[in-house]
C-alpha positions as a Python dict, from the first residue, in 0.01 Angstrom:
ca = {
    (1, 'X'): (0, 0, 0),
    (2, 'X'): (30, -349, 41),
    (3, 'X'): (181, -604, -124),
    (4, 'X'): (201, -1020, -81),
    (5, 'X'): (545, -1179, -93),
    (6, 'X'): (584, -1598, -68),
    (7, 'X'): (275, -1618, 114),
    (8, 'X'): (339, -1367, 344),
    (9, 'X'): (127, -1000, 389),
    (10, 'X'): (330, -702, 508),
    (11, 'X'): (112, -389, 554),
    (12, 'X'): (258, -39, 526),
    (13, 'X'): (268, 319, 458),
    (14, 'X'): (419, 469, 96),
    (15, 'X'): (603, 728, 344),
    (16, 'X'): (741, 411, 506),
    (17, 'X'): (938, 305, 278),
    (18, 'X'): (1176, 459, 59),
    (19, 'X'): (1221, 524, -280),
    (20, 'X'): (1472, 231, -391),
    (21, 'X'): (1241, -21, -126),
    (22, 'X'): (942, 130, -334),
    (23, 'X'): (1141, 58, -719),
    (24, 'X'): (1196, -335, -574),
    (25, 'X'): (881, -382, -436),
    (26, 'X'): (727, -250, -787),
    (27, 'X'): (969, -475, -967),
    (28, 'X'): (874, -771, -760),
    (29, 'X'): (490, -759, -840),
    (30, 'X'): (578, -668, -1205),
    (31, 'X'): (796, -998, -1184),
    (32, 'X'): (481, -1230, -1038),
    (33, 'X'): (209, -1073, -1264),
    (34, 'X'): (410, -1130, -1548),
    (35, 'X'): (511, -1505, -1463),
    (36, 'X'): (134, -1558, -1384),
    (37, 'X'): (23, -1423, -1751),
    (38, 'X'): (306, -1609, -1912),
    (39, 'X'): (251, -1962, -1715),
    (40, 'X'): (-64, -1945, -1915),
    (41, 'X'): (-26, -2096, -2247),
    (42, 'X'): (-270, -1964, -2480),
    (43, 'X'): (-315, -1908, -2852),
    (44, 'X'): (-370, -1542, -2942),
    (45, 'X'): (-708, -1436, -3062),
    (46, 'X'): (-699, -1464, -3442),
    (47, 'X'): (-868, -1185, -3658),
    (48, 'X'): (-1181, -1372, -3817),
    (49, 'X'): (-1200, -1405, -4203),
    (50, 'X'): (-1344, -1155, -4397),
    (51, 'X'): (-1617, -1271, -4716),
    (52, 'X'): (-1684, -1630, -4565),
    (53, 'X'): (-2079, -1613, -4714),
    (54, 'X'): (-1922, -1428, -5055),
    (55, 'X'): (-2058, -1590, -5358),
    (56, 'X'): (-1851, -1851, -5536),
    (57, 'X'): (-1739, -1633, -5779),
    (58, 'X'): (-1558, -1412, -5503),
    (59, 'X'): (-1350, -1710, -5394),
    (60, 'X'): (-1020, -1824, -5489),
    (61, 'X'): (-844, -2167, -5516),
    (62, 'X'): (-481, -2157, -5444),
    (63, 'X'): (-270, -2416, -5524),
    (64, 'X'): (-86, -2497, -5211),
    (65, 'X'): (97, -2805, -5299),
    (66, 'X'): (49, -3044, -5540),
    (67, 'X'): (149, -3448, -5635),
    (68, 'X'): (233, -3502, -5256),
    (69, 'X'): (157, -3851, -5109),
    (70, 'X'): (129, -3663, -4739),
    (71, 'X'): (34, -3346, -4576),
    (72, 'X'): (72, -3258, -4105),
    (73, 'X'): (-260, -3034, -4027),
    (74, 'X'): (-325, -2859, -3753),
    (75, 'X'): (-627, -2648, -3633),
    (76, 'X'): (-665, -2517, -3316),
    (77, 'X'): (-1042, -2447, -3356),
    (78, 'X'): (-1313, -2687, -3431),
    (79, 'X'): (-1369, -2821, -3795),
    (80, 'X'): (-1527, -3005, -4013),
    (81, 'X'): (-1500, -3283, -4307),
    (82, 'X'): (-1716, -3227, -4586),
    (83, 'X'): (-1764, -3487, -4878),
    (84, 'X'): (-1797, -3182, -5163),
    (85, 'X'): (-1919, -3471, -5402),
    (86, 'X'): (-2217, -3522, -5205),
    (87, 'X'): (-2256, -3167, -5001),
    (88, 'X'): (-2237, -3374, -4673),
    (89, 'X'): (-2083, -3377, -4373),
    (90, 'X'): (-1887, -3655, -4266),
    (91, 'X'): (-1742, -3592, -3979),
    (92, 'X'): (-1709, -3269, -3699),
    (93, 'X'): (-1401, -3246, -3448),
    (94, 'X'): (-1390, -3076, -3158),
    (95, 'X'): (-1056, -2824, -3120),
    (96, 'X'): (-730, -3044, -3122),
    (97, 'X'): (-413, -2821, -3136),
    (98, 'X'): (-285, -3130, -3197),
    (99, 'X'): (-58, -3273, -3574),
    (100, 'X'): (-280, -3474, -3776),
    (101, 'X'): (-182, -3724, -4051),
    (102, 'X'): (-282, -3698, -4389),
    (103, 'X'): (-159, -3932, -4662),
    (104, 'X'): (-289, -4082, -4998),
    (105, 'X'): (-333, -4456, -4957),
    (106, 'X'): (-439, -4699, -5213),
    (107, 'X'): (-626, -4430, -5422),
    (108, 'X'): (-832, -4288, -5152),
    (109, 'X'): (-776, -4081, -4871),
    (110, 'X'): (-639, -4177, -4482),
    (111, 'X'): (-756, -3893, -4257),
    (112, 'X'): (-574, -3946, -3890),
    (113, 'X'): (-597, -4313, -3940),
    (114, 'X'): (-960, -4287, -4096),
    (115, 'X'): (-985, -4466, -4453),
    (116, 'X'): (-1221, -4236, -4647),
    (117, 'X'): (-1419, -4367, -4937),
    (118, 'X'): (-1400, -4007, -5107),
    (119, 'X'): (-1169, -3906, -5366),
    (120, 'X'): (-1166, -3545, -5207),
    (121, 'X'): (-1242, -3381, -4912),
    (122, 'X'): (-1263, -3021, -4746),
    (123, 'X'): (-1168, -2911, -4423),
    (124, 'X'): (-1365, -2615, -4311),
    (125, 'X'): (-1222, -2463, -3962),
    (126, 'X'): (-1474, -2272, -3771),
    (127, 'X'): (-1439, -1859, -3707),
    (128, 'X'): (-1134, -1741, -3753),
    (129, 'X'): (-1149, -2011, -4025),
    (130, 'X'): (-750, -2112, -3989),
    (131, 'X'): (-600, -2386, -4062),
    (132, 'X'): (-225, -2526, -4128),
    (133, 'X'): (-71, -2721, -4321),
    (134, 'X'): (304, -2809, -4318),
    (135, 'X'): (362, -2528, -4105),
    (136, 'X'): (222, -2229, -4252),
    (137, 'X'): (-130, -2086, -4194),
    (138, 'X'): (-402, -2003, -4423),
    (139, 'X'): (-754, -1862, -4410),
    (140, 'X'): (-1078, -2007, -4586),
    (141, 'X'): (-1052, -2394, -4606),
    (142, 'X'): (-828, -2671, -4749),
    (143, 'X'): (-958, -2880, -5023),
    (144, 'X'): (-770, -3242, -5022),
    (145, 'X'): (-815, -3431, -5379),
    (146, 'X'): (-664, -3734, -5536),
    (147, 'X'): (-491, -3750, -5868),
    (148, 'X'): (-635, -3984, -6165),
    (149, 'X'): (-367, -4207, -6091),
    (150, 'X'): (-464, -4218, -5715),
    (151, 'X'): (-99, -4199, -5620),
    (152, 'X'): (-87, -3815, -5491),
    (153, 'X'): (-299, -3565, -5318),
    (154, 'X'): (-310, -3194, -5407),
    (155, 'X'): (-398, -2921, -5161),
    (156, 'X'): (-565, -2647, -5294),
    (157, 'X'): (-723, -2373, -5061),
    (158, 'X'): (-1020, -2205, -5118),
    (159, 'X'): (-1030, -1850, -5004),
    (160, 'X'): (-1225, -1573, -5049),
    (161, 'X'): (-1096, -1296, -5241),
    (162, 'X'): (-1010, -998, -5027),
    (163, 'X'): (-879, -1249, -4760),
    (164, 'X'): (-644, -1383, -5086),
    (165, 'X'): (-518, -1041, -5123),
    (166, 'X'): (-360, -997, -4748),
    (167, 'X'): (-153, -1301, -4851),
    (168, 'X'): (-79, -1177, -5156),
    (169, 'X'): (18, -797, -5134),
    (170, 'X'): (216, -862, -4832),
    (171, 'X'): (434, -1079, -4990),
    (172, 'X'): (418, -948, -5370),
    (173, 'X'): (525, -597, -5166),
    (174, 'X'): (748, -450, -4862),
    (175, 'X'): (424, -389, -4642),
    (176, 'X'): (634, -75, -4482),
    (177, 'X'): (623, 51, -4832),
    (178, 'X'): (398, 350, -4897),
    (179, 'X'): (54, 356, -4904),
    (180, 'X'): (-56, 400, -5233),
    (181, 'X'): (160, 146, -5391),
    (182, 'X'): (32, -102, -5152),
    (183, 'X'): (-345, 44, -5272),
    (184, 'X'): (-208, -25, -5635),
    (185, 'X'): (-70, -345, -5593),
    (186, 'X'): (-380, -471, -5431),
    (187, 'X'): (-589, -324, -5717),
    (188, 'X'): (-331, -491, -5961),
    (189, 'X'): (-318, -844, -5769),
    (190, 'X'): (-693, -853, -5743),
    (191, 'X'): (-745, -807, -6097),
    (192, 'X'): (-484, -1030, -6218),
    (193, 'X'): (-602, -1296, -5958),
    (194, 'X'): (-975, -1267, -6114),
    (195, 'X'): (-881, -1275, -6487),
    (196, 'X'): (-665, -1598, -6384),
    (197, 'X'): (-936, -1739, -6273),
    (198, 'X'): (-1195, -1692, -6527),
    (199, 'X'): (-976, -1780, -6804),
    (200, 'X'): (-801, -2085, -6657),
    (201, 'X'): (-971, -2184, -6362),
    (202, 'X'): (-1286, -2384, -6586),
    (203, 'X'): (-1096, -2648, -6624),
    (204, 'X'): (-865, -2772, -6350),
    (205, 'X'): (-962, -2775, -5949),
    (206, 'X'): (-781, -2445, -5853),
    (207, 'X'): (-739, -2107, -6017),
    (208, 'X'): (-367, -1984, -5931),
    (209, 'X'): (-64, -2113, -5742),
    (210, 'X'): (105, -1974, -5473),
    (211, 'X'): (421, -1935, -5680),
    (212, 'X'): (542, -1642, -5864),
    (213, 'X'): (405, -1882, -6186),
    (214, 'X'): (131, -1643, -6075),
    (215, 'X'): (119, -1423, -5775),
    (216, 'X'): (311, -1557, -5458),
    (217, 'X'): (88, -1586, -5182),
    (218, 'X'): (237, -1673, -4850),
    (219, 'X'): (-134, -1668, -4628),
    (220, 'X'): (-109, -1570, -4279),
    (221, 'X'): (196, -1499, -4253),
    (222, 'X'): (239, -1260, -4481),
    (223, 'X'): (-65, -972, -4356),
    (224, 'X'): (-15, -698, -4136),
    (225, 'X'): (-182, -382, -4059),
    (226, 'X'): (-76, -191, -4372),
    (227, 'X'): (-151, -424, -4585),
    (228, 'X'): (-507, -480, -4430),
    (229, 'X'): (-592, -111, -4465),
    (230, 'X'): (-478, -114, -4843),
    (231, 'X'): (-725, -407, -4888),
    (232, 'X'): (-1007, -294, -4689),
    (233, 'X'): (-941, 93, -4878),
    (234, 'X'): (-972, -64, -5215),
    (235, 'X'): (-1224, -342, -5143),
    (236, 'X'): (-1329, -514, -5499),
    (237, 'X'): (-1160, -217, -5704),
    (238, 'X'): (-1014, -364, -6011),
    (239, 'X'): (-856, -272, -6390),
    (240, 'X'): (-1078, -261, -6697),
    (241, 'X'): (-1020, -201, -7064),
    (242, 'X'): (-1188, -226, -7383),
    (243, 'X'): (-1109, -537, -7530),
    (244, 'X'): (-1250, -679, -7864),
    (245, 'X'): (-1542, -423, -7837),
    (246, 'X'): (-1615, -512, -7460),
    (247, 'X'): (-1526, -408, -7106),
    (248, 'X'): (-1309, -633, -6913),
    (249, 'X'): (-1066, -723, -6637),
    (250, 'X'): (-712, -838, -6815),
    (251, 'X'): (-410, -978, -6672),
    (252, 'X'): (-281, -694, -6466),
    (253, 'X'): (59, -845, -6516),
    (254, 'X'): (338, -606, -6231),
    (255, 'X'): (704, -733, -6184),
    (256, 'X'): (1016, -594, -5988),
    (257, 'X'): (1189, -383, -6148),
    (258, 'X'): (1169, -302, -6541),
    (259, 'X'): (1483, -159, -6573),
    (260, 'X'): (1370, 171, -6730),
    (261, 'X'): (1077, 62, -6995),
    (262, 'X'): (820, -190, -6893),
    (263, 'X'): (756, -410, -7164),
    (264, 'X'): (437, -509, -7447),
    (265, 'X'): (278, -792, -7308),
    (266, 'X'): (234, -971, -7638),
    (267, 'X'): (663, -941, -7740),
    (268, 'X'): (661, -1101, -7415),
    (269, 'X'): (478, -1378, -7342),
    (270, 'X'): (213, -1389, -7708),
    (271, 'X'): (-125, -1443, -7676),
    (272, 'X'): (-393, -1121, -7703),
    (273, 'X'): (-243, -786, -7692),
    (274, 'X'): (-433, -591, -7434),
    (275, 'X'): (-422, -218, -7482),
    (276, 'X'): (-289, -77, -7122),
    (277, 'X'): (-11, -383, -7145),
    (278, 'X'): (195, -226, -7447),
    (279, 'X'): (464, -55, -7201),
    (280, 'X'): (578, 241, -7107),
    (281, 'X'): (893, 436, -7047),
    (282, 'X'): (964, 427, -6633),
    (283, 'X'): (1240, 707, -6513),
    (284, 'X'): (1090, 570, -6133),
    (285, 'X'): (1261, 278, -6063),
    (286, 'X'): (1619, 358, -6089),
    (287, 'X'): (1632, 533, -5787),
    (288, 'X'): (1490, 352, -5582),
    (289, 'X'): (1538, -49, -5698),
    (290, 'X'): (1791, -240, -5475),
    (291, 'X'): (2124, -260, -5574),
    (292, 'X'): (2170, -556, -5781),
    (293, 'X'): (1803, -503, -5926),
    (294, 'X'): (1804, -188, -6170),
    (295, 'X'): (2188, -342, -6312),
    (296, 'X'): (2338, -676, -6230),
    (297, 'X'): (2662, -837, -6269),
    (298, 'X'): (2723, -1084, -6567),
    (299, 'X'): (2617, -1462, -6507),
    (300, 'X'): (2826, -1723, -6621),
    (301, 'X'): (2701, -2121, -6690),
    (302, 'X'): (2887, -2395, -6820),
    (303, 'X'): (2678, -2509, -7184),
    (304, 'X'): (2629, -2855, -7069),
    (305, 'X'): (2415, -2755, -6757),
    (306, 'X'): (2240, -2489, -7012),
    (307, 'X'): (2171, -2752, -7268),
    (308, 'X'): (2061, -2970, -6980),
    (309, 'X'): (1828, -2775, -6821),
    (310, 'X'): (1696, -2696, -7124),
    (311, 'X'): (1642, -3026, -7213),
    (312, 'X'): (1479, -3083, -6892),
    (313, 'X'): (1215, -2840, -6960),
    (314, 'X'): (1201, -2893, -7318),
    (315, 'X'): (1236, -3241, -7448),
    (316, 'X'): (1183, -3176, -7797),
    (317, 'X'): (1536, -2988, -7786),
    (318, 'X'): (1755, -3291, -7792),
    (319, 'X'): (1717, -3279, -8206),
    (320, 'X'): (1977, -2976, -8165),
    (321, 'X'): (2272, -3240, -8044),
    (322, 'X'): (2501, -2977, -7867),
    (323, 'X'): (2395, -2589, -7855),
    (324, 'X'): (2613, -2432, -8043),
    (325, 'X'): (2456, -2113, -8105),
    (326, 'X'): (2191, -1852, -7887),
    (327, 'X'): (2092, -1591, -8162),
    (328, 'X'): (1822, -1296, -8033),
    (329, 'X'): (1609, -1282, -8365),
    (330, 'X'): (1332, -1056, -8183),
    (331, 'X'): (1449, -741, -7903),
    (332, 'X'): (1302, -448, -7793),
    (333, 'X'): (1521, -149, -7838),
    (334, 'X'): (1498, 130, -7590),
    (335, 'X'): (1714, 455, -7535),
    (336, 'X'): (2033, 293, -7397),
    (337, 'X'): (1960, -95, -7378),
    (338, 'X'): (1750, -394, -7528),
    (339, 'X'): (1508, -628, -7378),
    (340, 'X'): (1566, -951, -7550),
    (341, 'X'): (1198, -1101, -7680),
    (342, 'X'): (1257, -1433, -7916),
    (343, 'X'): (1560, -1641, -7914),
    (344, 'X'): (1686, -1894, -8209),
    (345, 'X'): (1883, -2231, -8081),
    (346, 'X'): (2093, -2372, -8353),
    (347, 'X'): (2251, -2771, -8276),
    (348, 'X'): (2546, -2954, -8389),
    (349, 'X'): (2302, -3113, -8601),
    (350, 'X'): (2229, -2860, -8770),
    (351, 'X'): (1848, -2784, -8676),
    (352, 'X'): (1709, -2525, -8506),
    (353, 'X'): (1408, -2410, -8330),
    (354, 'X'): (1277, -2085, -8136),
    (355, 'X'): (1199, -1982, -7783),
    (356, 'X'): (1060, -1681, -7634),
    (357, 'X'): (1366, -1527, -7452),
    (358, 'X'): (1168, -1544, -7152),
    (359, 'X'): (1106, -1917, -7138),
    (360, 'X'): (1490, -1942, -7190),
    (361, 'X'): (1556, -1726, -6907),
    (362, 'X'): (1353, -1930, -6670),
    (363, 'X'): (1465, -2275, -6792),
    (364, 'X'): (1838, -2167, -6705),
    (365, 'X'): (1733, -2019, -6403),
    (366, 'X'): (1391, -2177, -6247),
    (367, 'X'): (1455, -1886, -5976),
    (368, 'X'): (1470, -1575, -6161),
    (369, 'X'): (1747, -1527, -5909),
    (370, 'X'): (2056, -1524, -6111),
    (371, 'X'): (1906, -1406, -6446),
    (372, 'X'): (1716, -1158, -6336),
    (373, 'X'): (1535, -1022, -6663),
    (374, 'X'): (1594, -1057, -7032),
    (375, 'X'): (1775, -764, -7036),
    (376, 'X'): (2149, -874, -7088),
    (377, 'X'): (2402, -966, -7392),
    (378, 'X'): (2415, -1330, -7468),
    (379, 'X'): (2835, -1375, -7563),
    (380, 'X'): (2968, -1727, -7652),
    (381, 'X'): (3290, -1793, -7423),
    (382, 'X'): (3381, -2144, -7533),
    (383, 'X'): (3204, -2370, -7297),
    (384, 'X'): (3061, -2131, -7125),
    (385, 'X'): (2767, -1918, -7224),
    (386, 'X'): (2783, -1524, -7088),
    (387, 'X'): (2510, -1289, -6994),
    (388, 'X'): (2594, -993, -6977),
    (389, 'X'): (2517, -614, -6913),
    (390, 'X'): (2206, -734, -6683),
    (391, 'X'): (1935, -474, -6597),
    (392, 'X'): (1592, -494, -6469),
    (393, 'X'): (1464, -799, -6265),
    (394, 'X'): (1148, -985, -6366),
    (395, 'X'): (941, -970, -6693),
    (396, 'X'): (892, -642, -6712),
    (397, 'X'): (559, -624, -6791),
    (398, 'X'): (242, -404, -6655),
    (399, 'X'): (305, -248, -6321),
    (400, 'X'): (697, -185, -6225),
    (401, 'X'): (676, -213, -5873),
    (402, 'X'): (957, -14, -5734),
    (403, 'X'): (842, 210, -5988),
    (404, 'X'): (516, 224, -5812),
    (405, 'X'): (701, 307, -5503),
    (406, 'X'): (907, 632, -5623),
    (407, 'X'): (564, 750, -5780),
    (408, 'X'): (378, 699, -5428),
    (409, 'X'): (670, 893, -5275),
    (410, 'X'): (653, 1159, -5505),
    (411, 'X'): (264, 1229, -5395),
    (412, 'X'): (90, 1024, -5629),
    (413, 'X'): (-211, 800, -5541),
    (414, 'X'): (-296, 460, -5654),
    (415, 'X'): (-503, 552, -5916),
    (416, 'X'): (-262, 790, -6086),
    (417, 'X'): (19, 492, -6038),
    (418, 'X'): (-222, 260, -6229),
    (419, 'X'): (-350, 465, -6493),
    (420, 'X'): (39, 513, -6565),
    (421, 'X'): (178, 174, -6591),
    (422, 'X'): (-189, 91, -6762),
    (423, 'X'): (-277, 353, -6984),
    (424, 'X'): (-610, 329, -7079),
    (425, 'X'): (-747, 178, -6862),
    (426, 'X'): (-1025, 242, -6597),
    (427, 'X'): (-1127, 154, -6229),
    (428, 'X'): (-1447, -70, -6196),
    (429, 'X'): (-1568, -236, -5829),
    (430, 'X'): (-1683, -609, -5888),
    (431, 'X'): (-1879, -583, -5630),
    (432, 'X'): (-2141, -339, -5811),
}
């Protein structure tokens, strides 16, 4: 055995030495290997992104942010500016590491001090195709595009699909949940992320947000291992039903918790009713739901800050005067509680107009935080308004997610969750 200390060789025997000399001396060379390996500064190898020659149709564009005047990149691999206008490249740069500048001035674009002509740009990052912005990672690339006024940029990035759903499921879902309600969510959140697409995505420059106004998406950040293998296990599986006399994905709408009945999506939010989104009783998520998710404790707001943030989200309101009155004209009734559906507001002026209880919800509460569902009692208590008897915590349509989760416990596999919370419904690949 030998081993060099400061320089210096000693030579000798293992029967030499003893066995606490031996322990130090093995310390001592763990000690230097380790401060060689950590001296070295290097990024971790990044897993390359899946689907980077998938079709256009297998890509998504995620609103990152949007009306900012400036955006901090970084990419630690080479990359490249595209003009998408003319399918050219502009300009290639080497790897930086390094912040760069982004900002909107006078209607076009300043890229690290570079005036571009273009009203839009892409950056494409090179395999692992990763890039940052503002401090978060995502895979794909970053489109950068003005707004009609020129004032503000969005950022929007465009990301193939099964890539979409590591960011998605992992933050939609506890990724150390079980398996087959990660497979179902994935199945869910691709589907929903596709019909979003195709029925909105026509006509604006991105598909979804990154919000819950959709499906949160966090990128990077949010994939793991589990997650991965749910994605990779139900690669391009999504929900069909017959709709109008055709096959079809349809918005494969999941929230928390439902509170004990998941709800129909058209008492919810209107538009076409959708066979496998009328609801269904759900005896799963009790158990199993957080505290402070299946029940909740009452809110309380003062009726000035409701009738102002109303009146910030909803203009047209201020024809009421004061709120006087909240009156549920539309509920759904269940065994033991009611989800409240359609709301009437009646002013000091004596007009009134309607608003689905969910749009109320959210204009009091832009988190979803503090209300938590539309399950509660509305009671007038002067100038305050009361909600009480909470229960439940998000719309309550489609998949119930903690639901999901005491099903997968119980032995049942993604399909069986699915085929549950959307009866009638069938399992269809896209890629096929």
């Amino acid at each position: 055995m030998s081993v060099r200390i400061s320089g210096k060789l000693t030579l000798c025997t293992t029967t030499e030495l003893t066995k606490r000399q031996v322990g130090i001396l093995t310390f001592l060379v763990l000690v230097i290997c380790m401060s060689m390996f950590c001296g070295c500064k290097r990024r971790p190898s990044a897993r390359p992104t899946v689907q980077m020659d998938a079709e256009p149709r297998f890509w998504i564009r995620v609103l990152l942010h949007d009306n900012i005047k400036t955006v901090r990149l970084r990419l630690d691999y080479p990359f490249s500016v595209i003009n998408p206008q003319a399918q050219i490249t502009q300009v290639k740069f080497e790897q930086t590491g390094k912040p760069i500048n982004v900002e909107i001035s006078s209607g076009t674009i300043n890229f690290a001090g570079w005036n571009l002509t273009t009203k839009e740009i892409i950056i494409a990052p090179e395999t692992p195709n990763i890039f940052n912005i503002n401090g978060d990672d995502y895979r794909g690339k970053l489109l950068l595009i003005t707004s009609p006024d020129g004032n503000s940029l969005d950022a929007v990035n465009l990301v193939p699909l099964e890539a979409y759903l590591e960011g998605v499921v992992g933050t939609e879902m506890p990724s150390y949940w079980e398996p087959a309600a990660l497979e179902a969510q994935t199945i869910a959140a691709r589907t929903y992320g596709l019909y979003i697409k195709q029925r909105f995505g026509k006509n604006r420059h991105w598909d979804v947000s990154r919000t819950q106004a959709n499906q949160a998406y966090n990128g990077v950040k949010a994939e793991s291992a589990q997650v991965s293998k749910a994605v990779n296990k139900t690669s391009g599986m999504v929900l069909v039903c017959n709709h109008n006399g055709e096959d079809g994905i349809f918005p494969a709408y999941y929230s928390s918790t439902c509170g004990g009945h998941t709800e129909n999506s058209k008492d919810m939010f209107g538009g076409d009713t959708f066979a496998p989104l009328a609801g269904v009783e759900c005896p799963y998520c009790k158990d199993v739901a957080k505290p402070g998710f299946f029940s909740w404790n009452q809110v309380q707001y003062d009726k000035s800050e409701v009738k102002k943030r109303l009146l910030n989200r909803y203009p047209g309101l201020a024809k009421l005067g004061e709120i006087d009155k909240i009156i549920p004209i539309r509920q759904s009734d269940y065994n033991n509680f009611s989800r409240l559906t359609l709301i009437r507001l009646k002013g000091s002026t004596g007009k009134t107009d309607v608003l689905r209880a969910e749009d109320l919800r959210l204009a009091i509460d832009s988190t979803g935080l503090k209300l938590k569902s539309t399950i509660f009692k509305i009671i007038d208590a002067g100038d305050k308004w009361v909600f009480d008897s909470g229960r439940g915590f998000g719309h309550g349509v489609g998949m119930c997610q903690y639901g999901a989760q005491a099903m997968a416990k119980q032995g049942k596999n993604a399909g069986q969750i699915l085929f549950y919370y959307y009866p009638g419904s069938k399992i269809e690949s896209v890629y096929e």
